[in-house]
PAMIMAR-411223 format. One line per field, with one value per residue (C-alpha): x, y, z; residue number from 1. Coordinates in Angstrom, 3 decimals. Example, Ala and Ser with C-alpha at 12.3 -4.5 7.8 and 13.67 -1.06 7.14 Angstrom:
<rs>
u	(12.300, 13.670)
v	(-4.500, -1.060)
w	(7.800, 7.140)
seq	(1, 2)
</rs>
This chain:
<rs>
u	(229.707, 230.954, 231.431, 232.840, 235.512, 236.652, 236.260, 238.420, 240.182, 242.135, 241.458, 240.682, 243.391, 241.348, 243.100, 244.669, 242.307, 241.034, 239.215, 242.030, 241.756, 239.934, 238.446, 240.904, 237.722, 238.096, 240.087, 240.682, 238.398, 239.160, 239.011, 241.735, 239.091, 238.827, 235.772, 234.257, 233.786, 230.529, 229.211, 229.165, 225.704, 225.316, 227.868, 226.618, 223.336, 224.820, 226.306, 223.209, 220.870, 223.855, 226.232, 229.718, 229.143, 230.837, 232.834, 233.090, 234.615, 238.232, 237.573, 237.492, 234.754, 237.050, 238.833, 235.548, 233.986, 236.839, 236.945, 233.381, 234.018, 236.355, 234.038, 231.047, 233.585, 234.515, 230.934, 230.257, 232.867, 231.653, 227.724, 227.107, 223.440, 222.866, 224.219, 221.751, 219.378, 220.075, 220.367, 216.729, 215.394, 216.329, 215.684, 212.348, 211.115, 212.494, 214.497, 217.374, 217.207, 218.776, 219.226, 222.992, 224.251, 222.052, 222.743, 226.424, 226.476, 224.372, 227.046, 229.834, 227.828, 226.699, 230.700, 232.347, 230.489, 230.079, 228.333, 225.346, 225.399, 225.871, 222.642, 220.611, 222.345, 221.241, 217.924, 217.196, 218.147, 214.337, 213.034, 216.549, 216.424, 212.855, 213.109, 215.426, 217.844, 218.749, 218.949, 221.545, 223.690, 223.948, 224.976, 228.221, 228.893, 228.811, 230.591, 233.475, 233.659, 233.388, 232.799, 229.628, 229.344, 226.103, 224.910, 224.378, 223.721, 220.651, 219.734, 219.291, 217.667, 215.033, 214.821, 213.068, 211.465, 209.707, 207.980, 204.362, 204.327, 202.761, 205.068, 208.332, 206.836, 206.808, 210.567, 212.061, 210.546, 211.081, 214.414, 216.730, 219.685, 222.451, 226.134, 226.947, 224.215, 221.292, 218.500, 220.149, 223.570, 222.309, 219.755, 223.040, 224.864, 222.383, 220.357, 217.516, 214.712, 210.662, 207.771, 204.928, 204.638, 207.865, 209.829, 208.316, 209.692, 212.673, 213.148, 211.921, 214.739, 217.742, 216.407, 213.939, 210.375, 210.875, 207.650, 204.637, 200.699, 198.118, 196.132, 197.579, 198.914, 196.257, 198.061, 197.933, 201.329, 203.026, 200.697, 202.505, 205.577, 203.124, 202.086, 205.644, 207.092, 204.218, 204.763, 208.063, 205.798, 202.927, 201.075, 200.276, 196.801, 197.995, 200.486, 197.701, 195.619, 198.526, 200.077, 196.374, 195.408, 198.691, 199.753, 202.708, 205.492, 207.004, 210.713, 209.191, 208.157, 210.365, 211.822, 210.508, 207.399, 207.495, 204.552, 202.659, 199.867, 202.215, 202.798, 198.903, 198.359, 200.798, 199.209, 196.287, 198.743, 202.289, 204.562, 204.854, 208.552, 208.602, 205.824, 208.027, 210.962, 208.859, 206.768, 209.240, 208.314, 204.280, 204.662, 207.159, 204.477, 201.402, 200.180, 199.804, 199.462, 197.141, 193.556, 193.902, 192.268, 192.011, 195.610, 196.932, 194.141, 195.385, 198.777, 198.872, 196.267, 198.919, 201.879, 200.520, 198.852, 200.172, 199.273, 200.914, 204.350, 204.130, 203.682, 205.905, 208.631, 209.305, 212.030, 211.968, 214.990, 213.879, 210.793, 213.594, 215.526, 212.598, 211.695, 214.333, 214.539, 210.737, 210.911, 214.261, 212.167, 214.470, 216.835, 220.167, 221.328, 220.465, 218.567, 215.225, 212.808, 209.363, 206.849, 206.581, 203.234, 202.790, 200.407, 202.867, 205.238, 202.417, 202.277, 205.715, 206.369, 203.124, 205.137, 208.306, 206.907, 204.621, 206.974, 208.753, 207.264, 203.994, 205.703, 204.265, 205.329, 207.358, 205.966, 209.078, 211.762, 213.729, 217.033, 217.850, 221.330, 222.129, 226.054, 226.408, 230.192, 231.739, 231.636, 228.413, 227.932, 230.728, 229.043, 225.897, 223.612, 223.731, 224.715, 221.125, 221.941, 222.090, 221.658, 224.212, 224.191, 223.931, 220.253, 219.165, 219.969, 217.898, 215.179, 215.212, 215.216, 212.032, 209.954, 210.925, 210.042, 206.794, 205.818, 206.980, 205.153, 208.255, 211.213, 214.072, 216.661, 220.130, 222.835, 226.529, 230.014, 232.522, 230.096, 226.652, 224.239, 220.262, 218.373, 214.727, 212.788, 209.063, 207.024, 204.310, 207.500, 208.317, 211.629, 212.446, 212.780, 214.847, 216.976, 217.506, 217.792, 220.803, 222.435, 222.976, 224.987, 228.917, 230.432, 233.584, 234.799, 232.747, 232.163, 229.529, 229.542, 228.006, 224.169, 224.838, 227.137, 224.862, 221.335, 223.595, 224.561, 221.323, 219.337, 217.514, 215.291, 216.161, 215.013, 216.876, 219.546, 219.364, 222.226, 222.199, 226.141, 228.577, 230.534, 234.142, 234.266, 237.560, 236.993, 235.624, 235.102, 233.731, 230.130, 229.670, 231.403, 229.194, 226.393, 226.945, 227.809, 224.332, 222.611, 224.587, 224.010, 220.698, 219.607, 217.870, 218.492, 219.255, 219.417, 221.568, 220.670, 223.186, 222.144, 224.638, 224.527, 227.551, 228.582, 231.733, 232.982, 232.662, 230.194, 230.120, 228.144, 229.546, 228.368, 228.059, 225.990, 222.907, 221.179, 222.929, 221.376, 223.239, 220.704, 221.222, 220.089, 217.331, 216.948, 212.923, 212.449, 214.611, 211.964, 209.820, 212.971, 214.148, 210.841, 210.950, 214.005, 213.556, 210.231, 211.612, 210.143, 213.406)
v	(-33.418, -33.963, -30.801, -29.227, -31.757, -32.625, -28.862, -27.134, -29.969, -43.648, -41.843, -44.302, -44.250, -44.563, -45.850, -43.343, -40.834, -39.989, -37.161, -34.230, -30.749, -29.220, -25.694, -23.529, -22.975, -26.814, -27.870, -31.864, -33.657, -35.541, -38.433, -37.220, -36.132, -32.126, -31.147, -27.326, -25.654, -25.635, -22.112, -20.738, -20.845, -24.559, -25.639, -23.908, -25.769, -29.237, -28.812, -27.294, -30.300, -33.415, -32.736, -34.123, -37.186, -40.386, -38.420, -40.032, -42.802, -40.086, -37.992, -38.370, -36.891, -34.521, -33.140, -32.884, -30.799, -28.824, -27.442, -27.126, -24.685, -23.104, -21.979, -21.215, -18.449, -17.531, -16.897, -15.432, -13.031, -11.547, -11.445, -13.358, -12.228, -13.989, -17.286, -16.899, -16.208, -19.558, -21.547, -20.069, -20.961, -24.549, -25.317, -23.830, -25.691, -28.700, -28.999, -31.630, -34.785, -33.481, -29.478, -30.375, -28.721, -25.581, -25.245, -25.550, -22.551, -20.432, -21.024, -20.169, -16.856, -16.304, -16.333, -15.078, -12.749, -8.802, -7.580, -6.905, -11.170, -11.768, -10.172, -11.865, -15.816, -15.027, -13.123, -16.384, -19.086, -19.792, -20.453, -22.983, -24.348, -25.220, -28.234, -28.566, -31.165, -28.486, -25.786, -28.214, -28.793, -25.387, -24.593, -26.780, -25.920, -21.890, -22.711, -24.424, -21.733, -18.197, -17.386, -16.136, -12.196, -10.347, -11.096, -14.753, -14.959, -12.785, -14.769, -17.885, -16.760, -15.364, -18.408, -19.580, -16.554, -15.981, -19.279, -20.114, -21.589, -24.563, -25.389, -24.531, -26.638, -29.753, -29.048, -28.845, -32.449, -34.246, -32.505, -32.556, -32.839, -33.670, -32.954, -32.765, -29.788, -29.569, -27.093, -26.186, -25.376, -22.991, -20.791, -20.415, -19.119, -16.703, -15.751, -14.601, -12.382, -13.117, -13.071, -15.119, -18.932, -19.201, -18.108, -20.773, -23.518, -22.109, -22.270, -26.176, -26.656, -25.061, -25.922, -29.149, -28.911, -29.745, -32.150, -33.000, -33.028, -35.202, -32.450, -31.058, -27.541, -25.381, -24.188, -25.493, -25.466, -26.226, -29.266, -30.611, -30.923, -31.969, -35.066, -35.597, -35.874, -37.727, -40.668, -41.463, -43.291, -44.125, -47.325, -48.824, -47.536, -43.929, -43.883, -44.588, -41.742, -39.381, -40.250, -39.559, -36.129, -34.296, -35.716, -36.621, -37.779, -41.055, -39.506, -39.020, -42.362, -44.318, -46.960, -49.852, -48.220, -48.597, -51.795, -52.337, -50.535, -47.451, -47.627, -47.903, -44.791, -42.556, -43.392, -40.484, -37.809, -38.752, -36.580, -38.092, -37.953, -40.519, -43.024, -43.990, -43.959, -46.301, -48.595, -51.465, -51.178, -50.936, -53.983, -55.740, -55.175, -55.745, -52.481, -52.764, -55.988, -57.624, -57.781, -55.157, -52.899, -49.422, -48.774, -50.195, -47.959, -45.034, -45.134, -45.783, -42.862, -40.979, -42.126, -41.260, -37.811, -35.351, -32.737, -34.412, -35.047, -30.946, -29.861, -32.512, -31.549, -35.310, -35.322, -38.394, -39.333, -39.971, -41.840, -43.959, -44.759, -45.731, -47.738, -49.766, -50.488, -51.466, -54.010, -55.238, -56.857, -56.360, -53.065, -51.837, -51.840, -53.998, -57.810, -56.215, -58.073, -57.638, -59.206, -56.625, -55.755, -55.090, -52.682, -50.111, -51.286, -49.460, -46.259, -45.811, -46.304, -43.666, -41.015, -41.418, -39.787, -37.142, -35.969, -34.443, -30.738, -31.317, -31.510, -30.027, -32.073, -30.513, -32.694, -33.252, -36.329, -36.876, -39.407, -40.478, -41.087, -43.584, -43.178, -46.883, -46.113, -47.523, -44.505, -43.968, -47.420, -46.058, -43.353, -42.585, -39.717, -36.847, -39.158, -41.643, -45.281, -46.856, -44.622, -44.123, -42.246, -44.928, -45.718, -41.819, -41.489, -44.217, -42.801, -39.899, -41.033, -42.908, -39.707, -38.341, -41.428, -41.352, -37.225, -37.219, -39.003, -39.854, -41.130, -43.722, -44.291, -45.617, -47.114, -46.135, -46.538, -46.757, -48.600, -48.329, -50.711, -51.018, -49.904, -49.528, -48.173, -48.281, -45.786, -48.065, -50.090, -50.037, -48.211, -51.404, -53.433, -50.878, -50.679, -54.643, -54.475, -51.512, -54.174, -57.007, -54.569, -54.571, -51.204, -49.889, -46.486, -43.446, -42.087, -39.433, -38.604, -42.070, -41.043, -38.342, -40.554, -43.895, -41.310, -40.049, -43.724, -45.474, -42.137, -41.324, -38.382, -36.254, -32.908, -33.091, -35.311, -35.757, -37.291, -38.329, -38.542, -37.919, -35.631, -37.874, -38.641, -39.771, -41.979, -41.351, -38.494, -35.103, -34.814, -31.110, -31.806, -35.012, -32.711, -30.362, -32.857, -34.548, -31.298, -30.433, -34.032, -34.469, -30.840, -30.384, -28.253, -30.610, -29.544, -31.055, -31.154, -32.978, -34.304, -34.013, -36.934, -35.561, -31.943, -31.662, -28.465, -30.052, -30.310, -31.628, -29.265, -25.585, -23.152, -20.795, -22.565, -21.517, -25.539, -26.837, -26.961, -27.997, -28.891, -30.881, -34.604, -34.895, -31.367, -31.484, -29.117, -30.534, -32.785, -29.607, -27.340, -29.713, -29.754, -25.819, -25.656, -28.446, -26.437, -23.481, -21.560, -20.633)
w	(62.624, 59.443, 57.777, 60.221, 61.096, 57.300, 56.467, 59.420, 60.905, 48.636, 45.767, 43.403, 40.131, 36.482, 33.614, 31.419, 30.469, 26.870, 26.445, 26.166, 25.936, 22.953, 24.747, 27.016, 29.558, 30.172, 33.137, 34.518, 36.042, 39.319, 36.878, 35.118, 31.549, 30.900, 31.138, 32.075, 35.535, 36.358, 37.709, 40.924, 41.551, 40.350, 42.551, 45.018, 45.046, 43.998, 47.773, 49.526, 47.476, 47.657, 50.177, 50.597, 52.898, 51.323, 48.447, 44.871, 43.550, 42.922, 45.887, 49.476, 51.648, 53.648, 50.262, 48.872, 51.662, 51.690, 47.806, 48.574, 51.869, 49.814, 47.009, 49.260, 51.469, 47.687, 47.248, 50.536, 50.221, 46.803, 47.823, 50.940, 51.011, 48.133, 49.772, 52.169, 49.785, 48.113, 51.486, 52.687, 49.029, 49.671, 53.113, 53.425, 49.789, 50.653, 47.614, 49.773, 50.761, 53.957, 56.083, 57.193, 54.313, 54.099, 58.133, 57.376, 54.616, 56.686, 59.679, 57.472, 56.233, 59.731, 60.442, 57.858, 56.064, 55.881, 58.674, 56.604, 55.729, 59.197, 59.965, 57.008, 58.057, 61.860, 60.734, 58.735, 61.347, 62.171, 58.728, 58.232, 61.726, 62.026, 65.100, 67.874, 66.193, 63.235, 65.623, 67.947, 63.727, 63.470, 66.892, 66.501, 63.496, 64.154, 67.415, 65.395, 63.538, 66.087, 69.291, 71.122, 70.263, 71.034, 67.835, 67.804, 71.635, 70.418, 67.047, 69.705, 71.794, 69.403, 68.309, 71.822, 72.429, 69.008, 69.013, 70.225, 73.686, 72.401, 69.498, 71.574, 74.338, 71.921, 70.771, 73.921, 74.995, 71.508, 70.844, 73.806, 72.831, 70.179, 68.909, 72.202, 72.791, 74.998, 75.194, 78.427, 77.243, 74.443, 77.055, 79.479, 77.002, 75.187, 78.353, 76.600, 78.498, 78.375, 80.781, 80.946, 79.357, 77.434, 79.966, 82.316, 79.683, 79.618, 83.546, 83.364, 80.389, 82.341, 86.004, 85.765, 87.615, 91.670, 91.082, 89.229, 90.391, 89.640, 88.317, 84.692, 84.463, 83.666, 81.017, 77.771, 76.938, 80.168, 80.261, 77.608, 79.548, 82.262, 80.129, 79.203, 82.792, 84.201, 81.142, 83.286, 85.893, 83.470, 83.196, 79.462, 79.628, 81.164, 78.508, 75.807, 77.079, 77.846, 73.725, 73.057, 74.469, 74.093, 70.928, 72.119, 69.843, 70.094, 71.353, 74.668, 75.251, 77.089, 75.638, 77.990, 77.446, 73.080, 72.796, 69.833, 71.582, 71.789, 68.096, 67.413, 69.430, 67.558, 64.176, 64.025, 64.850, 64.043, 61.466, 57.636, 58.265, 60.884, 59.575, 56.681, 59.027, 61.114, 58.636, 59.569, 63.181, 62.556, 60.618, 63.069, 66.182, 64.091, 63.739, 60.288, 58.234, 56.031, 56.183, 59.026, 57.318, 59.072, 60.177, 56.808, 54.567, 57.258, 56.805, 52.977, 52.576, 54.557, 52.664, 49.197, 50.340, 48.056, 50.444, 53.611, 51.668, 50.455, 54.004, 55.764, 52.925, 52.298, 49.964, 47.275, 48.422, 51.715, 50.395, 48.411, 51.018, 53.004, 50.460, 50.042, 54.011, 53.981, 50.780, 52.465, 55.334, 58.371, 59.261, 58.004, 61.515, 64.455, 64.075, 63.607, 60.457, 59.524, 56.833, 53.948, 52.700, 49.273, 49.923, 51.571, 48.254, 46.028, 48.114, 48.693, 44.839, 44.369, 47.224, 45.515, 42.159, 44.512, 46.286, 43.149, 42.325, 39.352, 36.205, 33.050, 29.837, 27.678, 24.738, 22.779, 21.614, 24.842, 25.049, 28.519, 28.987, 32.153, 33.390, 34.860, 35.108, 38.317, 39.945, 40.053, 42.009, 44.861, 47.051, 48.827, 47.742, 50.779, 52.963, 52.563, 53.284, 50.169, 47.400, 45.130, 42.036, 39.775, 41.655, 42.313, 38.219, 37.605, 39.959, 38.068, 34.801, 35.755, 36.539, 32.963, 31.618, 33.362, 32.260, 28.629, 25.858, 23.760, 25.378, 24.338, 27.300, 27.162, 29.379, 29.178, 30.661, 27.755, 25.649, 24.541, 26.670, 25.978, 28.640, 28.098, 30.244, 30.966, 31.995, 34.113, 35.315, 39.166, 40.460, 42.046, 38.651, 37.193, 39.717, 39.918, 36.505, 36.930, 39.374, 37.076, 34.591, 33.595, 34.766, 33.710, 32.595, 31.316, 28.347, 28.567, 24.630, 24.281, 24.050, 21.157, 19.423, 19.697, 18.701, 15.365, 14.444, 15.041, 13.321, 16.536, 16.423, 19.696, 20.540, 23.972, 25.466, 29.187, 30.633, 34.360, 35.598, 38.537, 34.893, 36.035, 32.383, 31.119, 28.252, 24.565, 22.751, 24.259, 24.620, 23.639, 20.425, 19.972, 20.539, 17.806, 15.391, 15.800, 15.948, 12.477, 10.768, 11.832, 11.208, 15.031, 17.440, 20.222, 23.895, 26.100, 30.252, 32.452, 35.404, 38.260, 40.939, 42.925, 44.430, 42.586, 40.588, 37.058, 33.926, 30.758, 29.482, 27.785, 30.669, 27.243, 24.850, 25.204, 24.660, 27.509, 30.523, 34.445, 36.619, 40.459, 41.154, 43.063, 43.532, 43.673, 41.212, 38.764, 36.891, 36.138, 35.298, 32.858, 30.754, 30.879, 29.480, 26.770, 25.678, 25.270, 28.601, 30.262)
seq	(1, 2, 3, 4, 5, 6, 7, 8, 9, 10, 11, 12, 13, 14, 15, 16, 17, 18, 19, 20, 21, 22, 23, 24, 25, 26, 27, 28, 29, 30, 31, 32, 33, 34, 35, 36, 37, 38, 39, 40, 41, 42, 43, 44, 45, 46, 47, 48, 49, 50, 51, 52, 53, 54, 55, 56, 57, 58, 59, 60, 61, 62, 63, 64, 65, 66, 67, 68, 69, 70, 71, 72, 73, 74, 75, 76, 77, 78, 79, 80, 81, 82, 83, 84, 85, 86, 87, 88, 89, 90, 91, 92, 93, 94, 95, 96, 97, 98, 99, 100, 101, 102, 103, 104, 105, 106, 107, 108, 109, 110, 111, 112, 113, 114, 115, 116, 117, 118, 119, 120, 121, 122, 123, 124, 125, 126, 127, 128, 129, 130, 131, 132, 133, 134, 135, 136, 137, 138, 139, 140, 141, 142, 143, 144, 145, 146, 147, 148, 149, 150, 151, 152, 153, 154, 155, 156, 157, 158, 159, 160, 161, 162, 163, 164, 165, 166, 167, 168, 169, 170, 171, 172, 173, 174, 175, 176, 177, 178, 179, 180, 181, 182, 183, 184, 185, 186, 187, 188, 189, 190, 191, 192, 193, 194, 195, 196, 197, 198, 199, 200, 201, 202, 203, 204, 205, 206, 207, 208, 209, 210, 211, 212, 213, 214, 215, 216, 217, 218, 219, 220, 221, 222, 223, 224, 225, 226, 227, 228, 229, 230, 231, 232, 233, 234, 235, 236, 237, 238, 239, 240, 241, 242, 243, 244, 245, 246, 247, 248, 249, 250, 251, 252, 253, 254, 255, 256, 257, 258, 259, 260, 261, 262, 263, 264, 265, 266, 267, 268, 269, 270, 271, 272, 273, 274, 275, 276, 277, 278, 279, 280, 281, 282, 283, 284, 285, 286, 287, 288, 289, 290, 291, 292, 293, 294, 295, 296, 297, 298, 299, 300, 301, 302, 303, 304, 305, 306, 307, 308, 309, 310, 311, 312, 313, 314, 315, 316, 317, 318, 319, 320, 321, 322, 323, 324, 325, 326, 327, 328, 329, 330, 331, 332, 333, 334, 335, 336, 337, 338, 339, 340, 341, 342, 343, 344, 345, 346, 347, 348, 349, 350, 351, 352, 353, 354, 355, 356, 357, 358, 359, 360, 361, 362, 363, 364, 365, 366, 367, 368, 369, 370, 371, 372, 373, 374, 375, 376, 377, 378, 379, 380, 381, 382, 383, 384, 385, 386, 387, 388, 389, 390, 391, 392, 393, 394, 395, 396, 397, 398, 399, 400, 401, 402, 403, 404, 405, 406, 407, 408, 409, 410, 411, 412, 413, 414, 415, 416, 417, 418, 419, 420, 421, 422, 423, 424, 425, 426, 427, 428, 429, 430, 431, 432, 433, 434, 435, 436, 437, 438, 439, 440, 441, 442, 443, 444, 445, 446, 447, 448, 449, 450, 451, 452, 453, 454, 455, 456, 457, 458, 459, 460, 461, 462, 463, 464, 465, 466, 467, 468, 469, 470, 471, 472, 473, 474, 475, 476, 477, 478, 479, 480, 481, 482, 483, 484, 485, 486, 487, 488, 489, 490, 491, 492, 493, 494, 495, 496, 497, 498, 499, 500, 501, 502, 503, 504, 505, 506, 507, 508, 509, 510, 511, 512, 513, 514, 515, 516, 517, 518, 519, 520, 521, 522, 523, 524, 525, 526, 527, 528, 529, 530, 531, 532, 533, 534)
</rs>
């Protein structure tokens, strides 16, 4: 656990830095650069949204989850209901690319808040921990943080008791344990009272059934964990028919039992979130590949549903990083390799852009600003295998480019580099393109100077960037000298691709706009602000 062990239990050295002090709200970077504070709501979120797993480039994950610990209890002491408010509004939208961090906050408000926060964190646990394997995050992370009073024993075992037989049934089989946790240990703590159903569940978690019929239980949830137990001595063809008629997920299978057959029976019922988790496997076993037409039309129908990403809350991120995986033809772990089909390419490039919020253009002159400083190439997005901010900026950058009619993009580190970029062209050639470029330091003034040079007409600067600038000139002041020379109110949104405390942008100017990377409503808040609507 992470967060809980850097929290409670070699930074990188720049070259000298340029950019000095010119405002007394501006404080150093970890870069070395002054820059401004962002606020405490935006940092806030840049946790809840990006995490602290991997760190930057100038700060190591366990400092970095620590200031960010530090400012949430800030928070949580002032208004802790309105942390929770924040961690519920994320979670539940699916505005992250993972729930770690939301379960973490609401642990830390569910420990050391008022006692009217407490109540609001524990009322709120179900609609944060929504499966068994959040529920078993949140559990160690509360428990590493205060001990078993009335309160929480009763928030947990809610969480059993107010579920539908059915869908509790299918968490305790699919979800048995992790952290450390089992179903088991959290019921013999909390000791929670029901009749009927549910409590029967409950007695199978904790105690185990003494044996299993022939016949299926008569009930329709306890045949569920009927199904489940009697897949342990299964034939193939049981197994097919058992997968079948419960809708059984594949967690349950046993892992002897996994054939391609077993893969081809989960299709019609399995969760978005594991199909593109598992595309490398369908291929690997044959389940999909070409000129088999049904399973491939199925599952790239399924992958480019807009409706099925909304109510699976597939994050882009996760679509990226499954992505990347699939094209790679064989796994980031293990000796596992596959033939990649190019139609599952084309709908995970179509479910990367769907599975950002609709965006409304804003119709005006947009400059996209790419930081391809070296420390955008060091750590991993929330933790996702092989994003770093230098790809999730250029990820993002694409869906702008995509929405808005007139757009002129940019590279920078400490000097200006062309980077064009098309709106029909794939993520995947932008980001080989991003690849082959020279890094170095960063200079996030570089877009405003290079548009005021070169005469470029911009109603709106958007400038994707970890903010560790350290190089150059300031960007606010190169802001307001373009908007004086070239007599337009230019708006200025930065992008931030890391959960650290700092912005380029003047938290006071009323243009300038701090928004979180690959938040999933970030696309469509940008335009609103750029048009003039917030």
């Amino acid at each position: 656990m992470k967060y809980l062990k850097n929290v409670f239990g070699k930074t990188a050295v720049a070259d000298a830095p340029v950019v000095e002090r010119t405002d007394a709200r501006q404080a150093p970077n970890n870069a070395g650069g002054f820059v401004y504070r962002a606020s405490a709501m935006d940092r806030l979120m840049r946790f809840l949204i990006l995490g602290s797993e991997g760190g930057t480039y100038y700060v190591k994950e366990q400092k970095l989850a620590q200031e960010n610990a530090a400012h949430v209890k800030a928070m949580i002491a002032e208004n802790g209901r309105t942390v929770v408010k924040a961690v519920v509004d994320v979670s539940v939208s699916g505005r992250a690319p993972r729930n770690d961090p939301a379960l973490f906050v609401l642990a830390m408000c569910a420990s050391f808040g008022d006692a009217a926060t407490r109540a609001a964190a524990l009322a709120a646990l179900p609609k944060v921990a929504r499966i068994g394997t959040h529920l078993f995050h949140f559990v160690e992370y509360v428990d590493g943080m205060r001990g078993w009073g009335r309160g929480l024993r009763t928030a947990f075992g809610k969480w059993y008791t107010e579920q539908d037989p059915k869908s509790l049934a299918y968490q305790v089989v699919k979800y048995e344990q992790r952290d450390g946790w089992s179903h088991a240990d959290i019921l013999r703590k909390s000791h929670p009272k029901i009749e009927g159903t549910v409590n029967e569940i409950l007695k199978y978690v904790v105690d185990g059934w003494p044996g299993i019929g022939e016949e299926p239980h008569p009930d329709e949830a306890l045949a569920i964990i009927w199904a489940v137990e009697k897949l342990k001595t299964a034939d193939e063809s049981e197994t097919l028919k058992l997968i079948a008629q419960y809708r059984l997920p594949m967690e349950v299978v046993p892992t002897d039992k996994r054939t391609a057959g077993v893969y081809e029976a989960l299709l019609p019922n399995t969760p978005i979130t594991w199909l593109i988790r598992n595309l490398g496997n369908l291929s690997k076993h044959g389940v999909i590949a070409e000129g088999l037409y049904a399973n491939l039309n199925a599952v790239c129908d399924k992958i480019a549903s807009p409706e099925t990403l909304r109510k699976g809350r597939v994050h882009p991120l996760a679509v990226l990083v499954a992505l990347n995986t699939y094209k790679a033809g064989k796994g980031v772990r293990g000796s596992a390799e596959w033939p990649v089909i190019q139609k599952v390419v084309d709908a995970l490039e179509a479910a990367f852009d769907l599975a950002f919020k609709a965006v409304e253009p804003a119709g005006k002159r947009f400059v996209l600003g790419l930081d391809v400083s070296g420390s955008m190439g060091f750590a991993e997005i929330a933790g996702m295998t092989g994003i770093t901010p230098r790809i999730g900026a250029a990820a993002m950058a694409l869906i702008t480019a995509r929405t808005e009619p007139n757009v002129v993009s940019m590279a920078f580190a400490t000097e200006f580099q062309p980077f064009a970029i098309g709106a029909k062209e794939s993520l995947g050639s932008i980001v080989k393109r991003m690849e082959k470029m020279q890094f170095g330091g960063t200079d996030c003034a570089l877009p405003m100077t290079w548009a005021l040079k070169n005469r470029v007409e911009a109603d709106a600067f958007v400038v994707y960037t970890d903010s560790e600038t350290w190089a150059g000139g300031h960007p606010v002041e190169a802001l307001r000298r373009y908007r004086s020379k070239m007599g337009i109110p230019a708006k200025l949104v930065v992008v931030g691709m890391t959960a650290t405390e700092f912005t380029i942008a003047d938290p006071e100017d009323a243009g300038m706009l701090d928004v979180v990377g690959f938040d999933t409503a970030a696309p469509g808040v940008i335009s609103q602000f750029v048009r003039g609507a917030v």
